[in-house]
C-alpha positions in Angstrom: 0.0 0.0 0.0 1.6 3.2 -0.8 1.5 6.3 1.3 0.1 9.4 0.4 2.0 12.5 1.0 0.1 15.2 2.1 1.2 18.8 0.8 0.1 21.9 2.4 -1.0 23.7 -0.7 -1.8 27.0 1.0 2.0 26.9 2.3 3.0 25.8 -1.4 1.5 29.4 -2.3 3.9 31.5 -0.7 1.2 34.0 0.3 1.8 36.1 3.3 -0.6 37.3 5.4 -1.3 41.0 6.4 -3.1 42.0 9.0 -4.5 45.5 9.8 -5.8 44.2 13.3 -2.3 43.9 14.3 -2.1 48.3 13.5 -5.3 48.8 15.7 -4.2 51.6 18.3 -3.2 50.3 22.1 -3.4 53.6 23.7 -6.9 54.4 25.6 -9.2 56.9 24.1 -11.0 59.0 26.0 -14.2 61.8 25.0 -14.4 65.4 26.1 -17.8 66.9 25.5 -17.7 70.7 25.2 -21.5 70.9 26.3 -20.7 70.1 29.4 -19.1 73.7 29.8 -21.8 75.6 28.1 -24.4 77.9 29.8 -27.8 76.1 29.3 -25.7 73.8 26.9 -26.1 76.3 24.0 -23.9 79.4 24.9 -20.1 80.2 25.8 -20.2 82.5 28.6 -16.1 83.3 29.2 -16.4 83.2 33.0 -18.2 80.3 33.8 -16.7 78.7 30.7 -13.2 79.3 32.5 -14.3 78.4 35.7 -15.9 75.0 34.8 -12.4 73.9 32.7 -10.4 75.1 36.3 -12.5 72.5 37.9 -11.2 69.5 35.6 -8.5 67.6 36.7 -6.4 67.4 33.4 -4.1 64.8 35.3 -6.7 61.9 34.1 -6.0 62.5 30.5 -2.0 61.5 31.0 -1.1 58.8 28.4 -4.5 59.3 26.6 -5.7 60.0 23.3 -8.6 62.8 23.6 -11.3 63.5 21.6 -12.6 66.5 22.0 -16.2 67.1 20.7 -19.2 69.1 21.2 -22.4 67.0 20.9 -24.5 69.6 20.6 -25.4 72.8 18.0 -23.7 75.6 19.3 -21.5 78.5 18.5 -18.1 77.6 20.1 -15.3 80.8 19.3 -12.0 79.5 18.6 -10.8 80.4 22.2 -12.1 77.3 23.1 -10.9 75.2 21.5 -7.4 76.9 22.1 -8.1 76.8 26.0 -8.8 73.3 26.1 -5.4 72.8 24.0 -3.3 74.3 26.5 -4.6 72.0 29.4 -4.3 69.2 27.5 -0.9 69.5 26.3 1.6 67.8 28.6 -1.3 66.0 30.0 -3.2 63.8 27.1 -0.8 61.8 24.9 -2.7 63.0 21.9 -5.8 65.3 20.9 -8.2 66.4 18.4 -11.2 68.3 17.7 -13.3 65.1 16.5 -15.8 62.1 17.7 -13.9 59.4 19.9 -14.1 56.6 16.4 -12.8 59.2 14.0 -10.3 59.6 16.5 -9.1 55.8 17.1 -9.4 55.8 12.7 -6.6 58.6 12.8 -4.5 56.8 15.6 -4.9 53.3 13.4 -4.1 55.5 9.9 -1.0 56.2 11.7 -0.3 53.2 13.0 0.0 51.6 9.5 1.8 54.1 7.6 4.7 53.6 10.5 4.9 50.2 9.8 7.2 49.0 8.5 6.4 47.0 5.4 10.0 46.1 3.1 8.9 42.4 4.4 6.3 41.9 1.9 8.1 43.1 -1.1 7.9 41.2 -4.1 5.4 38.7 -2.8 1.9 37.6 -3.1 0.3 39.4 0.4 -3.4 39.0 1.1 -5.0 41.7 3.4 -7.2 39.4 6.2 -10.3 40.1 6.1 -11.9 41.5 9.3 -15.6 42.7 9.7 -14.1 45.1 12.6 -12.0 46.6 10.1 -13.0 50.7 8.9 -13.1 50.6 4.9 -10.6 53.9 4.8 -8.4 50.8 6.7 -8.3 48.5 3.3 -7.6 51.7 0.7 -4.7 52.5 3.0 -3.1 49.5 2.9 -4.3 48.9 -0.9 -2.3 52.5 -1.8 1.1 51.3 0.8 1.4 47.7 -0.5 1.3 48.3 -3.9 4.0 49.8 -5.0 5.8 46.6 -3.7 3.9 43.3 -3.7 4.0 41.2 -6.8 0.2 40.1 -6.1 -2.5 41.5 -3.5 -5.2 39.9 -2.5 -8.1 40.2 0.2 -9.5 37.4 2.6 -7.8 34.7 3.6 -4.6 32.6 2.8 -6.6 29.5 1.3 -9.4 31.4 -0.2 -8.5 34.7 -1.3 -10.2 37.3 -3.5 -7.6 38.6 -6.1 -6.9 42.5 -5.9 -4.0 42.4 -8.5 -1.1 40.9 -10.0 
């Protein structure tokens, strides 16, 4: 009886596997509503606006990525947004004027165009496919590997969808 030998076909390929999951940002996001400084929630009055900001203790943002949002319709002057700056600089890790996901998409962005990616160059590479993954995610690593794969693909190692060759 002869023995079969059993070949690992999707380790034949040579396909490589990249994965944006691995790019997903590690440092802790937190939100900072503006409303919550506003008189009635609709108006910036300077001296209460000033005295309710005194009254946070900036110290909880340290090694935090802040978003900094107002989740409401109002007429915020540039001030504000300059204030709120100052007390978080030295204090949050990073900030923005934007919604806490938008946020976390910017911190992952730059997470991937750090990497460092001369290890897939000149091979076939297939992008995992991950339903937790933003779409802006796959076009950003679409317009970085191309420029030096041979092949890229989307999906998975054994059944991927072809992208180019």
């Amino acid at each position: 009886m002869a023995t079969e030998i059993f070949v690992n076909k999707v380790e034949a390929s040579g396909i490589v596997a990249f994965d944006l999951i691995d790019f997903r940002p590690t440092t802790e996001i937190a939100g900072l509503d503006i409303k919550d400084f506003l008189f009635m929630e609709m108006i910036v009055k300077e001296k209460e606006f000033r005295s309710a900001i005194d009254q946070i203790d900036f110290s909880s943002f340290v090694n935090k990525a802040v978003a900094v949002h107002c989740s409401v319709d109002a007429i915020i002057p540039s001030w504000v947004y300059m204030v709120l700056a100052d007390r978080l600089h030295g204090n949050a890790a990073f900030f923005d004027f934007k919604d806490i996901p938008s946020l976390e998409l910017d911190l992952w962005k730059c997470n991937v165009l750090d990497a460092e990616l001369s290890s897939f160059e000149n091979k076939k590479v297939v992008v995992r496919a991950r339903p937790e993954i933003p779409p802006a995610l796959y076009m950003l690593a679409t317009d970085l590997l191309k420029p030096l794969v041979k092949a890229l693909m989307y999906g998975e190692i054994g059944m991927p969808k072809v992208i180019f060759k």
